[in-house]
C-alpha positions in Angstrom: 76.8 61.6 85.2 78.7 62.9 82.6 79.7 59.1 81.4 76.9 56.9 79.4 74.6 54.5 81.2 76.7 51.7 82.3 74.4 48.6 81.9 73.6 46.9 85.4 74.0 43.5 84.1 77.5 44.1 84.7 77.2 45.4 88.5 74.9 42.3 88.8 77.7 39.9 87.9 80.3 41.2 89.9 78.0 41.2 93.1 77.1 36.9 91.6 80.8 36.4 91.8 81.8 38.2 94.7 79.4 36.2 96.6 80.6 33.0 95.5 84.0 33.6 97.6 82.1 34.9 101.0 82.0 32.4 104.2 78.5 30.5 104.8 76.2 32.9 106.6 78.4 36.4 106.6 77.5 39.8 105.7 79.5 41.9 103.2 78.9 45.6 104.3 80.7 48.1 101.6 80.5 51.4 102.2 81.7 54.4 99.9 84.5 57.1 100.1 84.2 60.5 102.0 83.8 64.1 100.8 87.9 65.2 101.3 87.6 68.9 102.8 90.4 71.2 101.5 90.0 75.1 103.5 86.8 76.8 105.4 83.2 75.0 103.4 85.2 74.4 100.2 85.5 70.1 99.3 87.6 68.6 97.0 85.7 66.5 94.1 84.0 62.9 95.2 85.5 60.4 94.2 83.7 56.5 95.1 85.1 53.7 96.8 85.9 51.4 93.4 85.4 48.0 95.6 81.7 49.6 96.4 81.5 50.6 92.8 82.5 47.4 91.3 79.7 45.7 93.3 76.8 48.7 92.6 77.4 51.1 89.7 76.3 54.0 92.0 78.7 56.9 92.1 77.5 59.4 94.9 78.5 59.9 98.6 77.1 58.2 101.8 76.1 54.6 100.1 76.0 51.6 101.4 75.7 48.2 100.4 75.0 45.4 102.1 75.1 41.7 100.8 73.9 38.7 102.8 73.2 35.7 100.2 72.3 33.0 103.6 69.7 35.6 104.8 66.4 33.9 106.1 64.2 36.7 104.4 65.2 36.7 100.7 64.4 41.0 100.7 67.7 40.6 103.2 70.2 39.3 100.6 71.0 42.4 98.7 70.4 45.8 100.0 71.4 49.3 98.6 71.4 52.0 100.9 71.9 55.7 99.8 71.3 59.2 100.5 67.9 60.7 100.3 67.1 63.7 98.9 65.8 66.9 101.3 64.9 70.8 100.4 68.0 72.4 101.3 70.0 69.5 99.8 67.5 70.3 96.4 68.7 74.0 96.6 72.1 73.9 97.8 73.1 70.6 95.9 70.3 69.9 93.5 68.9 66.4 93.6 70.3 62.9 94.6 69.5 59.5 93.0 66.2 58.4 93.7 65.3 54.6 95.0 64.0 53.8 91.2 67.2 55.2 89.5 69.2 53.6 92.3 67.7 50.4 91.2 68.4 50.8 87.5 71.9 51.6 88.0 72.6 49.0 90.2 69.8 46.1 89.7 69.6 45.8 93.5 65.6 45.5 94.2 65.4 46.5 98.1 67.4 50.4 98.2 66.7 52.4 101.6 67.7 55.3 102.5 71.2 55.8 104.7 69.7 57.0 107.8 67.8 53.2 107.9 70.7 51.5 108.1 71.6 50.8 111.5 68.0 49.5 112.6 68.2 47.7 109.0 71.6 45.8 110.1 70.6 44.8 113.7 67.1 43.3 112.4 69.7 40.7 111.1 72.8 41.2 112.4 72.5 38.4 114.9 71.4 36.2 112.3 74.9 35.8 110.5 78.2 34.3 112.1 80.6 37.0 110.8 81.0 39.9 108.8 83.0 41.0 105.7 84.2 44.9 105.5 86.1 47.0 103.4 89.3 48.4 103.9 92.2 49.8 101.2 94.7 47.2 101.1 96.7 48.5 98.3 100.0 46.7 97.6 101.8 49.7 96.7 100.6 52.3 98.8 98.2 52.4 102.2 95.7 55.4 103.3 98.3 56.9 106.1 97.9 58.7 109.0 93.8 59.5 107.6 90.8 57.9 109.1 88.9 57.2 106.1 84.7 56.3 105.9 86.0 52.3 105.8 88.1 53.0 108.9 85.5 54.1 110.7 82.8 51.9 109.8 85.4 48.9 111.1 85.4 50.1 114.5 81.9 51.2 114.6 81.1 47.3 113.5 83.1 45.9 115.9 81.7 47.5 118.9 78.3 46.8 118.2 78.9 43.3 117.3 82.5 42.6 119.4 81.5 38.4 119.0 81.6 38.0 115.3 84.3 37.0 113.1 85.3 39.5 110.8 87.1 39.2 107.2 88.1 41.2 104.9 86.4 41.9 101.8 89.4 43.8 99.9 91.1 40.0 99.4 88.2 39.1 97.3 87.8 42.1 95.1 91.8 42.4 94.6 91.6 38.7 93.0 88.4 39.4 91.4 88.9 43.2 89.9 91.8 42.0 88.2 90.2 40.3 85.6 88.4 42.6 83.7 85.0 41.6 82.0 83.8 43.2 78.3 82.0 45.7 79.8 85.2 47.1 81.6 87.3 46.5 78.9 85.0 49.1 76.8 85.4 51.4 78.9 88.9 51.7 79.6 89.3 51.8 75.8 86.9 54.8 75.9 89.1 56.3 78.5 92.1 55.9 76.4 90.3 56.8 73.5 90.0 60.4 74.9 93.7 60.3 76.0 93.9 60.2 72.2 91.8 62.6 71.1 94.0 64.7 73.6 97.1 64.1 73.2 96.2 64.9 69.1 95.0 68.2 70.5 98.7 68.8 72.0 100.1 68.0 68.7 98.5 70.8 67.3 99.5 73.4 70.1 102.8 72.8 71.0 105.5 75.6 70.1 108.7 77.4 71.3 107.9 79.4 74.1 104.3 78.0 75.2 103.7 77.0 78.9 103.7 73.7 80.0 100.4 74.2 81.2 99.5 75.8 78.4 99.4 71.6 77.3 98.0 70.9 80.3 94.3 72.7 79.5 94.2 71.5 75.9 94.0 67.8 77.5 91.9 69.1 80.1 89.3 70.9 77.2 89.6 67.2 75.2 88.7 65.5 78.6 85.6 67.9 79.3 84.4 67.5 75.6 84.6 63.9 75.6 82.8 63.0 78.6 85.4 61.9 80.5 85.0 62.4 84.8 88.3 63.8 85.1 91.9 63.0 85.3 93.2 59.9 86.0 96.0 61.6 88.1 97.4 64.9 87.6 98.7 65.1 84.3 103.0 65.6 83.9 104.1 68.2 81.4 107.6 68.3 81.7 109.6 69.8 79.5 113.4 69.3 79.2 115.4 68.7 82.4 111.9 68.6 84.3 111.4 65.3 82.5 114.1 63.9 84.6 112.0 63.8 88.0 109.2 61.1 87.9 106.4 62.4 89.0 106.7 66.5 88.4 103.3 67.6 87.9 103.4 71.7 88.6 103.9 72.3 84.8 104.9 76.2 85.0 107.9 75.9 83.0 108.2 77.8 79.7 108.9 74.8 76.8 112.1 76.1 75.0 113.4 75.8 71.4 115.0 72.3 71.6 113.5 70.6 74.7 112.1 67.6 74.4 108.2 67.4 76.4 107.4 64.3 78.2 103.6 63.9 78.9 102.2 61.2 81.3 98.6 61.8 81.2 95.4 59.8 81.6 91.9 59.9 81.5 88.9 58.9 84.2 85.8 57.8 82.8 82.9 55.6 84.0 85.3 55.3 86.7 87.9 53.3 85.2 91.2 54.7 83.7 93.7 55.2 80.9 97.4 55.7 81.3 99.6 56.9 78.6 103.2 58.2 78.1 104.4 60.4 75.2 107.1 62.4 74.7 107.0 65.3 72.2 109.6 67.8 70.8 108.7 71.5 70.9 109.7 73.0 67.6 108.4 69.6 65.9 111.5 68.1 65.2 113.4 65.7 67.8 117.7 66.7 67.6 119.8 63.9 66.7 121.0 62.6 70.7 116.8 63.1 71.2 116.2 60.7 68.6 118.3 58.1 69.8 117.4 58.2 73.5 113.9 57.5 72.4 114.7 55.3 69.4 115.9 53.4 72.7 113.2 53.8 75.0 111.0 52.7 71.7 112.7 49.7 71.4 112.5 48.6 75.1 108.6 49.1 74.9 108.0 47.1 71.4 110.2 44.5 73.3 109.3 44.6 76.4 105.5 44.4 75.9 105.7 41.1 73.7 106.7 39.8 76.9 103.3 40.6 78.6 101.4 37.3 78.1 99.7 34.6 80.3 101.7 32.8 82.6 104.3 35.4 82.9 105.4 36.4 86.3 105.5 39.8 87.1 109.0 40.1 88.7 110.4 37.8 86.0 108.8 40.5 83.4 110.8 43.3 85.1 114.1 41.3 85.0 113.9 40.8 81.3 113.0 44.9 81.2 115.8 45.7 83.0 118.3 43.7 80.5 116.5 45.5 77.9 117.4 48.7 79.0 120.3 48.0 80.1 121.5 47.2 76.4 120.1 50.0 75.2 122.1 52.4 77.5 125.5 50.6 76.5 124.4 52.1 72.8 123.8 55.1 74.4 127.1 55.5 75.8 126.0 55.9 79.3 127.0 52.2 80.4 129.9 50.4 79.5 129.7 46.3 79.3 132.6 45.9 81.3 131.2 48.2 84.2 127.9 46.0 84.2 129.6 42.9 84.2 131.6 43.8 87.5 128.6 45.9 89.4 127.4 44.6 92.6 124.7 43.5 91.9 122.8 45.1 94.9 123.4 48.8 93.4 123.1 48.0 89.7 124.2 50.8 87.6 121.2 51.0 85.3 119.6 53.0 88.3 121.1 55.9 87.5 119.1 56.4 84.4 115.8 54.1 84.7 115.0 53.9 88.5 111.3 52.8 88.3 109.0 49.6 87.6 107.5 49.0 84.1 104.2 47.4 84.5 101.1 47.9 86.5 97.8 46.9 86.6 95.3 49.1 84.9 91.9 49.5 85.5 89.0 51.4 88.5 92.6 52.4 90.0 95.2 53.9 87.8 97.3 51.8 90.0 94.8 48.9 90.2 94.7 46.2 92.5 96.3 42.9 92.5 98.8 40.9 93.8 102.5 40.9 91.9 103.4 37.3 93.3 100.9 36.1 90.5 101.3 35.3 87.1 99.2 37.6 84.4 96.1 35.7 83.1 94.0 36.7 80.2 91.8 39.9 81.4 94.4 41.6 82.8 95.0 44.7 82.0 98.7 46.5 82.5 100.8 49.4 81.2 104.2 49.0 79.8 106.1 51.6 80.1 110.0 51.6 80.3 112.1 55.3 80.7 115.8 56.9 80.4 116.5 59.8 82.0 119.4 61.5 81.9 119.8 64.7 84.0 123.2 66.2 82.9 121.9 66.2 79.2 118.6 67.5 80.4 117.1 64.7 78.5 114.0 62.3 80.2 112.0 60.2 77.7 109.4 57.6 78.7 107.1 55.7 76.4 103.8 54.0 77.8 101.2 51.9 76.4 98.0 49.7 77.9 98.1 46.5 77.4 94.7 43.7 77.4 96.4 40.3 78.0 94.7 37.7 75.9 95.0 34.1 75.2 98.0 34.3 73.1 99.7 37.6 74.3 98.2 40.8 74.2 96.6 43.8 72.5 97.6 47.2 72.8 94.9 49.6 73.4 96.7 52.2 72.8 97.6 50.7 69.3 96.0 54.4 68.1 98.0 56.6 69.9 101.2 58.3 67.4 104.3 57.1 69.0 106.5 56.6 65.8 109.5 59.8 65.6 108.1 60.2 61.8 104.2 60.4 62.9 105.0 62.8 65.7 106.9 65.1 63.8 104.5 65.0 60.9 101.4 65.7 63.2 103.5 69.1 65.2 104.2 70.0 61.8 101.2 69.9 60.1 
């Protein structure tokens, strides 16, 4: 693992608390992602199943874990199953964990290997009245048209054992994942501590004429150097008018003398993610209309985050956002009052130039889990990150920092990141 050893006391907990919600007498059976396939033998990179990884620690294909805190037989309580190690595997793949490092990682006692499981399950299957499985129940987004490992671990489940209740185990980590202990507060902050370190590194290498993915490798090399797994989505480098569609991410364009760069980037590491908005201008010094879109967008975020405290709902937060912005592009010149005041109010006329949401949970997803409906509590972690964009100027500027909601309001831990005009221009410059 590229990451530092991430102590199992904190694996142990989670698995202690995720418990506590289960039915009398169940089973929780989590099992981990699949190897994606892209052309002929080639794979994409693996990536684990965070609800498994939240519960275990271990990071590698075809594992299994199975929880049963009612069993008769206490070795039947917690077991980790994973993949075992063979000669070609050794010389194709090089080694796999073994049953001791298994246990370190995750401080489950009893680990087996894979191909034990189903004999494993049956020997107490019968004992338990019902069964909790994993499934991706994102709220923004659902796996579609894909059969994922999850998928078809449900049906293979409910045909062996058609009689038992099922429930779903996603419910409890959603509530649970949300609130993030120390431990996974660190290391989002190392995370964003390399977004840092990166997006210093773009500072120093932006200039007329370079690529935008150019940019694009010097965070890559700061990721690599620093640890971190890999990108916490592909990175956006979109200079000038490409800054103007959301989520552009094939960052061939040449950055001109004049444009304006806006870089939504983040990092992976331990598993758990950073997300971070800057926007940069290429010859080191932002034109006057450049300055005041983002003097704007500036303002919404100092604004707009103050508002990200305990007992704030969600869609109330993005109601007070949009008035924000909404001001902000009356000084701009792109609303007028009067207009705003007379809009229907089911095609607002902010949407033209800010057309997307401003806060999202932070964490083993970029876009983690939980539910919207609820009000932040401390432990949360969100982004903030409000956005003008304004195609017939070729202008698109969005500012985004992550947020730790605390007792009293929040901490920005991204507080280290340059976002002041002055700063940025200094740094190019320098």
């Amino acid at each position: 693992m590229r990451y530092q050893t991430i102590p199992n006391s904190l694996f142990i907990k989670n698995r202690k608390k995720f418990i506590s919600k289960i039915k009398d007498n169940t089973i929780a059976i989590l099992t981990s992602n699949d190897i994606k396939h892209t052309n002929a033998d080639d794979v994409m990179g693996f990536a684990q199943n965070n609800d498994l990884f939240y519960l275990c620690g271990i990071d590698q294909e075809e594992t299994i874990v199975v929880l049963y805190p009612d069993a008769y037989k206490t070795e039947n309580r917690e077991i980790l199953f994973i993949k075992e190690t063979n000669e070609h595997i050794k010389i194709w793949d090089g080694e796999k964990l073994t049953k001791e490092q298994a246990f370190k990682i995750s401080g489950i006692h009893r680990v087996e290997w894979v191909h034990d499981f189903e004999k494993t399950l049956q020997s107490m299957a019968f004992e338990a009245d019902g069964f909790y499985l994993g499934h991706n129940e994102h709220i923004k987004r659902v796996t579609h048209n894909q059969q994922t490992q999850q998928d078809r671990w449900i049906n293979w489940c409910k045909e062996k054992y058609p009689l038992h209740q099922y429930y779903r185990a996603a419910k409890i980590t959603r509530a649970l994942r949300t609130i993030k202990s120390d431990e996974e507060i660190t290391l989002i902050q190392k995370a964003v501590d390399i977004s840092i370190k990166g997006f210093h590194r773009v500072l120093k290498t932006v200039k007329p004429n370079c690529k935008e993915y150019e940019l694009e490798a010097e965070l890559t090399y700061m990721l690599i150097k620093n640890g971190g797994t890999r990108h916490a989505f592909k990175p956006i480098v979109a200079s000038g008018k490409n800054a103007c569609a959301l989520h552009y991410n094939t960052n061939d364009s040449i950055c001109k003398e004049g444009d304006m760069i806006l870089l939504d980037f983040g990092v992976c590491y331990g598993n758990y993610n950073s997300d971070t908005t800057r926007c940069i201008p290429v010859n080191g010094k932002f034109s006057k209309r450049q300055k005041e879109v983002y003097s704007s967008v500036l303002y919404c975020l100092k604004k707009g985050s103050q508002l990200l405290k305990p007992g704030i709902l969600p869609a109330d937060y993005e109601k007070q956002m949009v008035t924000l912005v909404e001001e902000q592009l009356i000084i701009l010149g792109l609303l007028q009052a009067s207009d705003i005041a007379n809009q229907d109010p089911e095609k607002p006329l902010y949407k033209k130039y800010f057309m997307h949401g401003t806060a999202h949970h932070l964490g083993l997803d970029v876009h983690d889990v939980g539910l919207y409906s609820q009000v932040l509590k401390p432990g949360m972690v969100l982004t903030c990150e409000p956005g003008i964009y304004i195609p017939e100027e070729e202008i698109g500027c969005r500012l985004e920092n992550d947020y730790l909601i605390t007792e009293t309001g929040n901490i920005n831990l991204t507080q280290a990141m340059p976002i002041e005009i002055n700063e940025i221009e200094k740094l190019i410059n320098a």
